[in-house]
C-alpha positions in Angstrom: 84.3 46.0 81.4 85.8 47.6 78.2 85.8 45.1 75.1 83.2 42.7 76.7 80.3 41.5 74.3 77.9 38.4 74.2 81.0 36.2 73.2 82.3 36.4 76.8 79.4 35.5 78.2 79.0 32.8 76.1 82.1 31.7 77.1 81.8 32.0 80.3 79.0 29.6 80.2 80.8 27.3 77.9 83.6 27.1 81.1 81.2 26.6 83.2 80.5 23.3 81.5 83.9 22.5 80.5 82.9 22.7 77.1 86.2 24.5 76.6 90.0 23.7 75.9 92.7 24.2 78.4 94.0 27.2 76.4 90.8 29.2 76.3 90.0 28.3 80.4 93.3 29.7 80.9 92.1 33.0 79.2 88.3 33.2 80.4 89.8 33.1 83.8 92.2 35.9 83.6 89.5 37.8 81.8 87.2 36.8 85.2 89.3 37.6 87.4 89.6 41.3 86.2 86.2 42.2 84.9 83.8 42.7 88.0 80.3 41.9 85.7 82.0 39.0 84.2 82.7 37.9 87.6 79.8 38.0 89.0 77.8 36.4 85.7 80.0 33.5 86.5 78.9 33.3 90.3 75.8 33.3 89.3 76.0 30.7 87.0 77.9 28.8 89.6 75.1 29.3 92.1 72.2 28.4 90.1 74.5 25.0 89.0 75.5 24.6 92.5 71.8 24.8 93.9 70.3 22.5 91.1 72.6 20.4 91.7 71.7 20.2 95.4 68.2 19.2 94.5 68.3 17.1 92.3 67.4 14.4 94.4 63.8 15.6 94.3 61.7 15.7 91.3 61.3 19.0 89.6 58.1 20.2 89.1 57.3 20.7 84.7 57.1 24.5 85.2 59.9 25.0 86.8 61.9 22.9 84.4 60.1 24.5 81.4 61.7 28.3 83.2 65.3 26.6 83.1 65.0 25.1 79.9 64.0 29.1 78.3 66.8 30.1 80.4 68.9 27.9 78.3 67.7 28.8 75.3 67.6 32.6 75.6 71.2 32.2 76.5 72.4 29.9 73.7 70.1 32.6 70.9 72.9 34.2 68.5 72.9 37.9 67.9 71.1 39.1 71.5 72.1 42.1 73.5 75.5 41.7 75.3 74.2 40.8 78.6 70.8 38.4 77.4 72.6 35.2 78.9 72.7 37.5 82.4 69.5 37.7 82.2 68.7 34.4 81.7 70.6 33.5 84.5 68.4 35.0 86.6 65.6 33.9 85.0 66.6 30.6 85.8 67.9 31.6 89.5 64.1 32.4 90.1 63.6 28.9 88.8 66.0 28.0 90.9 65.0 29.2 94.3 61.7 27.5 94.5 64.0 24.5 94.9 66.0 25.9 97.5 63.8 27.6 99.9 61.0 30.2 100.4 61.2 33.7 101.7 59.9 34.2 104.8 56.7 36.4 106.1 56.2 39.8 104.1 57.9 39.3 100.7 56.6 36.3 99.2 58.2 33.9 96.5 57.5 35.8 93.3 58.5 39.3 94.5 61.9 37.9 95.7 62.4 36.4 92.4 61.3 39.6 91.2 63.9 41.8 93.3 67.0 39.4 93.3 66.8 38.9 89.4 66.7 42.9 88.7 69.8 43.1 91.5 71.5 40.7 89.0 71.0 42.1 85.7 71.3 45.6 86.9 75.2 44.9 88.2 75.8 42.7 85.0 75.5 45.4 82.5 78.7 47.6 81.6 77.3 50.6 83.2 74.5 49.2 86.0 73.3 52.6 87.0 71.3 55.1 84.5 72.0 58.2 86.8 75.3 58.0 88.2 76.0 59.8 90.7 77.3 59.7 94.7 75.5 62.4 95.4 72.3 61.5 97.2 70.4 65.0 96.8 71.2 64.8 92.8 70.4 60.9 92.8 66.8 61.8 94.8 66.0 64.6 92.6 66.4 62.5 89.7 64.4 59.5 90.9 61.7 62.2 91.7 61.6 63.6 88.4 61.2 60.2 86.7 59.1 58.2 89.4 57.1 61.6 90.6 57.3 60.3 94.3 60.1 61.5 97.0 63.1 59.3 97.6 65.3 59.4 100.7 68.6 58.1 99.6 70.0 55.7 102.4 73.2 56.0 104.1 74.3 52.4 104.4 77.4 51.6 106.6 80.2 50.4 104.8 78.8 50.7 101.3 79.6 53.4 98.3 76.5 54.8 96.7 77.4 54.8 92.5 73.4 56.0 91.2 70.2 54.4 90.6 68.3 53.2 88.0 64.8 52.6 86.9 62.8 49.0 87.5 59.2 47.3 87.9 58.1 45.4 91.0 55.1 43.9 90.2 53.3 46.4 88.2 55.1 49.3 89.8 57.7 51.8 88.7 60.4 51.6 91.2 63.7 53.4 92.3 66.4 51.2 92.8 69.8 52.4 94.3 73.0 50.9 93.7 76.2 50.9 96.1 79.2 49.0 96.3 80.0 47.4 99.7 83.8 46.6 99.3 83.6 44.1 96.4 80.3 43.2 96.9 76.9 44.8 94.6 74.2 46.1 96.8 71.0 47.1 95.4 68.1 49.3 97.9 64.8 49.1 96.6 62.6 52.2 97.7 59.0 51.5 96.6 56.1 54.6 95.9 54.0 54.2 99.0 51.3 52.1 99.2 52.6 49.7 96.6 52.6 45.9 96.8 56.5 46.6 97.8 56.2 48.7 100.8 53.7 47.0 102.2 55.9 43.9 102.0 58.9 45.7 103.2 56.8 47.2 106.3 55.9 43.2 107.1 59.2 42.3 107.0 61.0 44.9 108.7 58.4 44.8 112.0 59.6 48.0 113.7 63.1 47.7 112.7 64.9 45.8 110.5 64.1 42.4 109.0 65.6 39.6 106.8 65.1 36.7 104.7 66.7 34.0 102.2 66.2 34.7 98.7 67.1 32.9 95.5 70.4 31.2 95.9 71.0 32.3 99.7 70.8 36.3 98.5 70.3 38.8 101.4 67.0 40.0 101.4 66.5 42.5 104.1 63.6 45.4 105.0 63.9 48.6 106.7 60.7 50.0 108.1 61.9 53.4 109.4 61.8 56.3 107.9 60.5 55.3 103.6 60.1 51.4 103.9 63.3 49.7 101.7 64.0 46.5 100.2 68.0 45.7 99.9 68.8 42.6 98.0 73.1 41.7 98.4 75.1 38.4 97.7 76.1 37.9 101.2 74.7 36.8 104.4 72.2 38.1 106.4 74.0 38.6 109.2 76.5 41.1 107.3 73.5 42.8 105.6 71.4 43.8 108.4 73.9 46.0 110.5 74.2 47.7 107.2 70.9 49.0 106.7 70.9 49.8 110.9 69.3 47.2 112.8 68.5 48.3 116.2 
């Protein structure tokens, strides 16, 4: 995503609302279609749009308009970090999924919101992963040495493994591996034991493999074998399951 800066990503909001001309459409567009982050700030956006849009025959309770209306702000501040409006787009696609449905038994409302908007802003930066590597001995030992609990790196089908990086569930440190599944961001979620997370992945999962709806229609699916995982991918259940070796 060479030469990308907060300007795109104001623009690409600005497209969203057609709040730009015809010229600079034409060149936000070819600048989507060939930046992968870009890309996928602006399915986001789309998303959250598309799914506020869907409900807006109900009335929106204060706090949740209160989230979507910091969103808005945080992305329209001058002079933040490059990928800030990212970031409020998932703030406000954890607004957002309150609206569109609940997660089912094991991991409830908050921690999806919690895993689906780290999935998001960790694929939006320039470089999503802070140890890359497709290694999975080198990216385990590295988790280890920061988290200080083992990690067993996943092999799942059809997906590329490009690092990990560091995030909080809850009040926990967390390891968070990223892979690529043809053009499609994966993130696997591998929780210290005994944490708020693996018990919630253990609930979901049963004895195998288990799934749910997240913000926006995001996978969410558990694996109990093994170190209990969380996976969170922009696709459908029914693709992420198999991946992660349903029985």
């Amino acid at each position: 995503m060479a030469g990308c800066n907060r300007e795109w990503f104001e623009n690409i909001s600005a497209w969203h609302d057609d709040e730009v001309t015809p010229e600079d459409a034409a060149r936000i567009e070819a600048h989507v279609a060939g930046c992968g982050p870009c890309r996928r700030a602006a399915e986001v956006l789309g998303g959250v749009r598309r799914a506020l849009v869907a409900k807006a025959d109900g009335e929106v309770p204060k706090r949740l308009r209160d989230r979507a209306e910091a969103a808005a702000r945080s992305a329209r501040a001058p002079r933040r970090r490059p990928f800030a409006i990212t970031a409020a787009l998932a703030a406000a696609a954890a607004a957002a999924a309150l609206l569109v449905g609940s997660p089912g038994r094991g991991v409830g409302a908050a921690m999806a919101d919690e895993l689906v908007s780290h999935h998001v802003r960790g694929f939006a930066r320039e470089r999503p992963c802070d140890f890359e590597s497709s290694d999975p001995g080198a990216v385990a030992g590295w988790l280890e040495g920061k988290l200080g609990y083992a990690v067993a790196v996943p092999a799942v089908s059809g997906a590329r493994l490009l690092g990990a990086r560091l995030c909080q569930i809850g009040e926990t440190r967390t390891a968070a591996l990223m892979y690529e599944s043809g053009d499609k961001p994966l993130t696997v979620f591998v929780p210290p034991p005994g944490s708020d997370a693996a018990t919630a992945a253990r609930a979901l999962a049963g004895r195998g493999v288990g799934c749910t709806r997240g913000p926006l229609g995001n996978a969410i699916c558990a694996r109990s074998v093994e170190q209990p995982v969380l996976a969170v991918a922009e696709v459908d259940v029914a693709a992420l399951a198999p991946a992660l070796g349903r029985p």
